[in-house]
N, C-alpha and C positions, 0 to 999 in steps of 0.2 A: 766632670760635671761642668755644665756650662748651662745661659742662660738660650731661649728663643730666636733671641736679637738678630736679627741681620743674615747674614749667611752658614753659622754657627750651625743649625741644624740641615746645613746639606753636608758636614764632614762628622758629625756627632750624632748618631744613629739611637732616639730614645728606646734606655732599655736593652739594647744591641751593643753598644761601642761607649755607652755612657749614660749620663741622665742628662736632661733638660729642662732645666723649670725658668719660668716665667723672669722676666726682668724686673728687678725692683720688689721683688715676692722673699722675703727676709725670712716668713714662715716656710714656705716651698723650699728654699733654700736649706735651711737648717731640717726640714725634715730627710729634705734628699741624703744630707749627713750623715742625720740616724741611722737611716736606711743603709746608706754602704757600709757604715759601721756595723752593724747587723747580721749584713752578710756574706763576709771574705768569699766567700765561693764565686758568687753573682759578682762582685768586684774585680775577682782575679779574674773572671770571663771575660766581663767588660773589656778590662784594660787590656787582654790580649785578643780579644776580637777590634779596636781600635788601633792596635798596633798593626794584626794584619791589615788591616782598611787602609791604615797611611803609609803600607811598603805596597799594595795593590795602586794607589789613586795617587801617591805624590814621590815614585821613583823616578828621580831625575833622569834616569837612562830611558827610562822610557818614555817619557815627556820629549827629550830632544831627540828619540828614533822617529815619535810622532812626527816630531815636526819636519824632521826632515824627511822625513814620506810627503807629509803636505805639500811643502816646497817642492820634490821631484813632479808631485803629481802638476801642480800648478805649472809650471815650467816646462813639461811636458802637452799640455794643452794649451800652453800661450802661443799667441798667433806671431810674437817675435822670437820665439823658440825655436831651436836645431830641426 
């Protein structure tokens, strides 16, 4: 569970991967609560559709293959390059 704020809902999928309610929302909050409490199923989902999402979007192996594809690409097209 997290709030709206900032970048939070480009890694927290409402509904999918978690809930999201509003910042400073102390009702929305504690209902979201209730709500997981309610319903283990819908939560176990969650938390393991967010677990895949953060081995999919934040595997460090693949973050550093990207980059160094970038780099060859770029290097590869630079006009001081081989």
């Amino acid at each position: 569970m997290a709030t709206t704020a900032g970048g939070i809902p480009e890694v927290v999928e409402h509904e999918a991967t978690g809930l999201l309610v509003p910042p400073g929302d102390p009702v929305a909050l504690a209902d979201a609560i209730q709500w997981l409490l309610e319903h283990p199923a819908e939560r176990k989902h969650m938390g393991e559709a967010g677990r895949q999402l953060a081995r999919e979007r934040f595997d460090m192996r693949k973050w550093a293959a990207r980059l160094a594809e970038i780099y060859r690409e770029l290097a590869s097209s630079s006009p001081c390059g081989p």
